[in-house]
C-alpha positions as CSV (number, residue, x, y, z in Angstrom):
1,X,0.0,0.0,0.0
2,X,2.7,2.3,0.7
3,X,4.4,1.7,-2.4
4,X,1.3,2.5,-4.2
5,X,0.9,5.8,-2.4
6,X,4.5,6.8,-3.2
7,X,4.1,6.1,-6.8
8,X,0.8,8.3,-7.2
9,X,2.6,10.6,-5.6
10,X,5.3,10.6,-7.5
11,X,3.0,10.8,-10.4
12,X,0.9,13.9,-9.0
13,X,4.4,16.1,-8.5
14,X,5.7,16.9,-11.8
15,X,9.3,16.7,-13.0
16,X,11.9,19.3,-13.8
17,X,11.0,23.0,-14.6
18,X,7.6,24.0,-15.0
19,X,7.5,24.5,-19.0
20,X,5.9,28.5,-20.4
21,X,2.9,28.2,-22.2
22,X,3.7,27.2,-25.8
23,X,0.7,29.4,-27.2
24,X,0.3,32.5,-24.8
25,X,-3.0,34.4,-25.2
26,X,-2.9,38.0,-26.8
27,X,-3.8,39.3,-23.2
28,X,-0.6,37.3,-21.8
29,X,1.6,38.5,-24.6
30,X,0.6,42.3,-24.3
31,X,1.2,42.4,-20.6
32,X,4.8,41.0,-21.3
33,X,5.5,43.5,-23.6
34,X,3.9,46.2,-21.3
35,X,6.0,45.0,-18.5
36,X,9.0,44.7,-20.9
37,X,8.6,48.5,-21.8
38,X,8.8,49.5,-18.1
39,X,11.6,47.9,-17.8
40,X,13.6,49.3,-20.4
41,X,12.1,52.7,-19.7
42,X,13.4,52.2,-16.4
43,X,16.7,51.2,-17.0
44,X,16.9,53.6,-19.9
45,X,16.1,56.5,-17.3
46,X,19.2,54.4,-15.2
47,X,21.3,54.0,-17.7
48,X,20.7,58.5,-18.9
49,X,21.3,58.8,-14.7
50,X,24.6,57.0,-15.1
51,X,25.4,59.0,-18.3
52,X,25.3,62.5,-15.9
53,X,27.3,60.9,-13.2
54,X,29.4,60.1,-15.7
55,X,29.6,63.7,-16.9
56,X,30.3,64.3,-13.4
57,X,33.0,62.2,-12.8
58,X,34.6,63.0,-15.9
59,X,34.8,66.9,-15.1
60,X,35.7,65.9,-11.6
61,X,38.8,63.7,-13.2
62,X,39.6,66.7,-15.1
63,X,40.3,69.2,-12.8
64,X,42.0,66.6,-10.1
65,X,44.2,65.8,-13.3
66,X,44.6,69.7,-13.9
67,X,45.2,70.3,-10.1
68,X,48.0,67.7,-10.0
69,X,49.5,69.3,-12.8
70,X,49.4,72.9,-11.6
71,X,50.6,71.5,-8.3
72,X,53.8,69.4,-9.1
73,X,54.4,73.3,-12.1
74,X,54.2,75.4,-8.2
75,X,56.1,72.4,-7.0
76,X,59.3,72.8,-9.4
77,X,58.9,76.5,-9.5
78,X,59.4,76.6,-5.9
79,X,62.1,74.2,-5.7
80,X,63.7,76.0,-8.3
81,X,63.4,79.4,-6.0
82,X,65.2,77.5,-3.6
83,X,67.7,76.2,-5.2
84,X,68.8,79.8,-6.2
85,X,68.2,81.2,-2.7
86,X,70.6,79.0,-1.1
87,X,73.2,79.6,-3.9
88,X,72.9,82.8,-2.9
89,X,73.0,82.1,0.5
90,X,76.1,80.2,0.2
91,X,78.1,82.8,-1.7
92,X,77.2,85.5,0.3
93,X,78.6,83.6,3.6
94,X,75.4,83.1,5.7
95,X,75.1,83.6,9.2
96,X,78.1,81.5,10.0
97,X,80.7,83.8,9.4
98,X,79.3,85.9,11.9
99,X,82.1,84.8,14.1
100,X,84.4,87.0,11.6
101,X,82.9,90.2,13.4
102,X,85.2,90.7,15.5
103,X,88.2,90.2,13.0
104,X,86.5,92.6,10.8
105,X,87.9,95.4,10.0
106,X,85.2,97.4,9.1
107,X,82.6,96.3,11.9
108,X,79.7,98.6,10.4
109,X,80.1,96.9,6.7
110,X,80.0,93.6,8.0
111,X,76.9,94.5,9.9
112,X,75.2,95.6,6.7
113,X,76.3,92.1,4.6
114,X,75.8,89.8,7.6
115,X,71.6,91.7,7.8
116,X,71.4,91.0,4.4
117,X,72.3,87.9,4.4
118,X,70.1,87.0,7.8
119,X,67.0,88.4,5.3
120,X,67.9,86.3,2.7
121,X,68.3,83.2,4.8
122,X,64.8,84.4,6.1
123,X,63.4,83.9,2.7
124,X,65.1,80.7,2.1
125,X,63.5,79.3,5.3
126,X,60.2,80.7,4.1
127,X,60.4,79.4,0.7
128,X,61.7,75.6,2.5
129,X,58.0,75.8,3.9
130,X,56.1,76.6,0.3
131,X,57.9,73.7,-1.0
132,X,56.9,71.5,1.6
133,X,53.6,72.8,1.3
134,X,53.5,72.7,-2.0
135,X,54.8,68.9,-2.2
136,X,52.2,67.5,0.1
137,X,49.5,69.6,-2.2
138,X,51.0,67.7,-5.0
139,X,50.6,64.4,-3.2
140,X,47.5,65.2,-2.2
141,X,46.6,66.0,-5.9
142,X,47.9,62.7,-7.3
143,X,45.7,60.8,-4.4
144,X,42.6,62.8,-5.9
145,X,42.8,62.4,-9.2
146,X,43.3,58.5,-8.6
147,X,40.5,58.2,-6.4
148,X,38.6,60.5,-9.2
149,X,40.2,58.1,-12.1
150,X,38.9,55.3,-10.2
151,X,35.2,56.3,-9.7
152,X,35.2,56.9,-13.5
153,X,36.3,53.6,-14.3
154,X,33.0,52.3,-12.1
155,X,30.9,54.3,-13.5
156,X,31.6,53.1,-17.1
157,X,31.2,49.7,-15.8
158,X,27.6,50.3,-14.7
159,X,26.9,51.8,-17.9
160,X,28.2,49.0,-19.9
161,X,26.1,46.7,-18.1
162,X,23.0,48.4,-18.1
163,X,23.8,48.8,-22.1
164,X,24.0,45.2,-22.2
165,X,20.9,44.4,-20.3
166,X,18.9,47.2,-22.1
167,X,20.1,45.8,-25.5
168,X,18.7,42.6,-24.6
169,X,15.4,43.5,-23.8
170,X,14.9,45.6,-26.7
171,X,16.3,42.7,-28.9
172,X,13.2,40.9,-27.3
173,X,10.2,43.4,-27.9
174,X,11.8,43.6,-31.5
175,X,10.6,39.7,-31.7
176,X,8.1,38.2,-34.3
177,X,6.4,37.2,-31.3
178,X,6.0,40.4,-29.2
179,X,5.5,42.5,-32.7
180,X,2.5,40.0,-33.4
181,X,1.0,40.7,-29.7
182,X,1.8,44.7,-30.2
183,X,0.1,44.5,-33.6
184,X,-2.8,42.4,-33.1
185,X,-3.8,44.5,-29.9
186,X,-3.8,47.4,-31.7
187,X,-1.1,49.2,-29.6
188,X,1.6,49.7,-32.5
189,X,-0.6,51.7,-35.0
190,X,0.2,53.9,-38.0
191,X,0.7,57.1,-35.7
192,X,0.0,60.3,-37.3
193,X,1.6,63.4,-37.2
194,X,-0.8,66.4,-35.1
195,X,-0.2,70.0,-35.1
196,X,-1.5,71.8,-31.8
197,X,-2.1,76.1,-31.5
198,X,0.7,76.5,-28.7
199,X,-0.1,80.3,-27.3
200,X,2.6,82.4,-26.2
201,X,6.3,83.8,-27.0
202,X,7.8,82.9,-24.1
203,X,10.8,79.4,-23.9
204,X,8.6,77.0,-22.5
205,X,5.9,77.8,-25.5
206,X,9.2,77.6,-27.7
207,X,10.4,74.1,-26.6
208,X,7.0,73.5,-26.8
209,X,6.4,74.1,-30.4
210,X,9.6,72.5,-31.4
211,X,9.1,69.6,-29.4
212,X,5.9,68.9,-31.8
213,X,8.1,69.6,-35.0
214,X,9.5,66.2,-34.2
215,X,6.6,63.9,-34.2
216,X,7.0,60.8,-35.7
217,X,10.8,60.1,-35.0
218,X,11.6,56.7,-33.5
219,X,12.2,56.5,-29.5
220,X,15.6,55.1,-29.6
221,X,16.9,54.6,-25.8
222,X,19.7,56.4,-24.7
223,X,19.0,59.1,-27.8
224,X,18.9,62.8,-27.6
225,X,18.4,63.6,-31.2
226,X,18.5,65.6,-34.1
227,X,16.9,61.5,-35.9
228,X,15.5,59.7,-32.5
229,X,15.3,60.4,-28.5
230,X,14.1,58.9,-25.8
231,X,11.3,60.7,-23.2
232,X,14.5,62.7,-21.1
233,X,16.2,63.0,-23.9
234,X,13.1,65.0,-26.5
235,X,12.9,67.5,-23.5
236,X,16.7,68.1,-23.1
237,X,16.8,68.5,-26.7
238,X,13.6,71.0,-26.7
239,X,15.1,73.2,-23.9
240,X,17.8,73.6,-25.7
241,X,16.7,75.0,-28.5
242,X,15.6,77.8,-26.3
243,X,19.0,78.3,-24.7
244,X,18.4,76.1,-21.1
245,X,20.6,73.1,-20.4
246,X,18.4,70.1,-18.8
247,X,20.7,66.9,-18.1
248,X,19.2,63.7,-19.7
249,X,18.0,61.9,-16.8
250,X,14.4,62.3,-15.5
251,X,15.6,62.1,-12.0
252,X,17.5,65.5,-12.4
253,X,15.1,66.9,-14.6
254,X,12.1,66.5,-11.8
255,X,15.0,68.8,-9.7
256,X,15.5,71.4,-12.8
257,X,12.5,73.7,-12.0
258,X,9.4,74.0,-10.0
259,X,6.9,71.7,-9.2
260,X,3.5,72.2,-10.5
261,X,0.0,70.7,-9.0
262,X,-1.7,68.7,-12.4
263,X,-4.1,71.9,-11.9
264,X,-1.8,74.4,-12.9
265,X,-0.2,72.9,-15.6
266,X,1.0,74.7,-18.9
267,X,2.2,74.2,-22.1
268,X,5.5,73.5,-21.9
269,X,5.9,72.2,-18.1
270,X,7.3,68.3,-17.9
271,X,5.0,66.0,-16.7
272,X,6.5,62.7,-15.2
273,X,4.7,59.3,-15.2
274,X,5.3,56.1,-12.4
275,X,6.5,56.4,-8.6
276,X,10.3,56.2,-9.6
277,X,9.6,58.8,-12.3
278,X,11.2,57.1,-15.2
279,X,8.6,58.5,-18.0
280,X,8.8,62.3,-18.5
281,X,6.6,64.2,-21.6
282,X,6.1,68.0,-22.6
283,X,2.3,69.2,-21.5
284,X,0.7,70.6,-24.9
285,X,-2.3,72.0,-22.7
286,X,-6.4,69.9,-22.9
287,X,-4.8,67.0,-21.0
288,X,-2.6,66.3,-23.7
289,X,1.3,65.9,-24.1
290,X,4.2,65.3,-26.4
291,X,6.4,62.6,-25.5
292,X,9.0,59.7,-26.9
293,X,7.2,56.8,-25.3
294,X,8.8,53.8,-25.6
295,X,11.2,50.8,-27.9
296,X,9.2,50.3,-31.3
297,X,7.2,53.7,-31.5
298,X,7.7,57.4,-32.3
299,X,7.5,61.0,-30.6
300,X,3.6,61.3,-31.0
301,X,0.6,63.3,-28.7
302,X,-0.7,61.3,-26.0
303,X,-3.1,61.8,-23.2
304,X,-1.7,62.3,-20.1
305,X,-4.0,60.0,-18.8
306,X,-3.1,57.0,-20.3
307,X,0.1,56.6,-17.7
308,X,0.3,57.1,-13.5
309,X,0.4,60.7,-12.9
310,X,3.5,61.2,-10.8
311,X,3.9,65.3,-10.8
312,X,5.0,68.3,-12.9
313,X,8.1,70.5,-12.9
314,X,7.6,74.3,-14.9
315,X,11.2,74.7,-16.2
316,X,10.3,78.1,-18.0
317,X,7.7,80.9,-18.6
């Protein structure tokens, strides 16, 4: 009886990794591409954050680099001060020929040459100090620009990888299969190209209005234009136009400007979607905004209402 037990058991339990459904419904498939859009949204908006701390890091490298070098220039330049102080020193006798005084002849000139010299040694003690000084600046240069060198080098590594795992996931929304479930449910059609009245002279109605002119270029991750951008990366390249640098990372944009209740909003203030902010569009005004949504579409008009309202940032009037 007990073997008989532990055989229907064994039976019931099933073997090995449970198997993915061969033939996934169109619901199933769309919800794995929608999930697979956040995902590379997100990590696109990581991988733009990295770019900026790479920025960062780089200028940061730079000037330890530029320190070090203006350092170890004060450094020779001192030494070489010294170096001609004490030659001076030494032909002019230095303080230990003061003993000679009372050999001298002429007390009163030796007076004068022995105060001369006591200034000059002065200087030469002073100047000993600067190099010193200057030496463990130089030190303390080369240390920073290592240490600066170093954090470069890791930021590069996290971009690589995030490169790598972004590039993978677009590889797979760019499938037959995921382009059938896109296509069949409608999501991936023939967008059209919509111009809206935008009022005003002011920047933000400028970005604005050049923010529509690009309708219909592909969202490309990690793109800021002039042929495809991603969502940070169409409103970097909008502000711009109007002479305001915005980094390309949603994160720092939400910080560029001032935030906005949904009631108050504008055309031209950002409007960011999802809790970790990693969607961002231009408001057009009527609930409507301009935006570079996501892998396999184009910068088209879209209600604002389609994604999780997160907040607004007003960059300019």
């Amino acid at each position: 009886m007990a073997v008989i037990t532990v055989a229907a058991l064994l039976f019931a339990i099933p073997v090995g990794p449970a198997s993915a459904d061969p033939n996934p419904s169109l619901k199933e498939l769309s919800e794995q591409v929608e999930k697979l859009h956040i995902e590379i949204e997100t990590l696109t908006e990581q991988y733009n954050g990295q770019r900026e701390k790479y920025k960062t890091a780089q200028k940061a490298a730079d000037a330890a680099q530029k320190t070090l070098a203006n350092s170890e220039a004060d450094l020779a330049a001192k030494r070489a001060k010294a170096a001609l102080l004490a030659q001076n020193a030494y032909i002019t006798g230095g303080l230990s020929r003061m003993l000679a005084f009372t050999s001298s002849e002429d007390p009163e000139k030796f007076l004068d040459r022995a105060a001369t010299t006591y200034v000059i040694e002065q200087q030469q003690g002073e100047l000993v100090n600067q190099v010193a000084t200057a030496m463990d600046a130089a030190a303390r240069a080369r240390a920073g620009a290592k240490t600066r060198m170093e954090e470069l080098q890791k930021v590069v590594s996290e971009l690589d990888s995030k490169r790598d795992k972004i590039t993978k996931l677009v590889s797979k929304t760019e499938s037959n299969l995921f382009r059938r479930a896109m296509g069949e449910a409608g999501r991936s059609g023939a967008r059209v190209r919509i111009n809206l009245p935008i009022p005003g002279n002011g920047k933000a109605a400028q970005a604005t209005r050049w923010a529509l002119t690009q309708q219909l270029k592909p969202y490309v991750w990690g793109a800021e234009g002039p042929g495809s951008y991603d969502c940070s990366g169409l409103v970097m390249a909008a502000y711009q136009r109007v002479g305001i640098s915005l980094p390309h990372y949603t994160g720092s944009q939400w910080t560029a400007g001032r935030h906005v209740s949904k009631s108050e909003l504008r055309p031209g203030d950002l409007v960011f979607f999802y809790s970790d902010l990693h969607h961002v569009g231009i408001y057009l005004g009527g609930g409507m905004m301009v935006h570079a949504p996501q892998t396999g579409d184009v910068v088209h008009v879209a209600s604002i209402e389609r994604r999780p309202f997160a907040g607004a940032v007003r960059i300019a009037d």
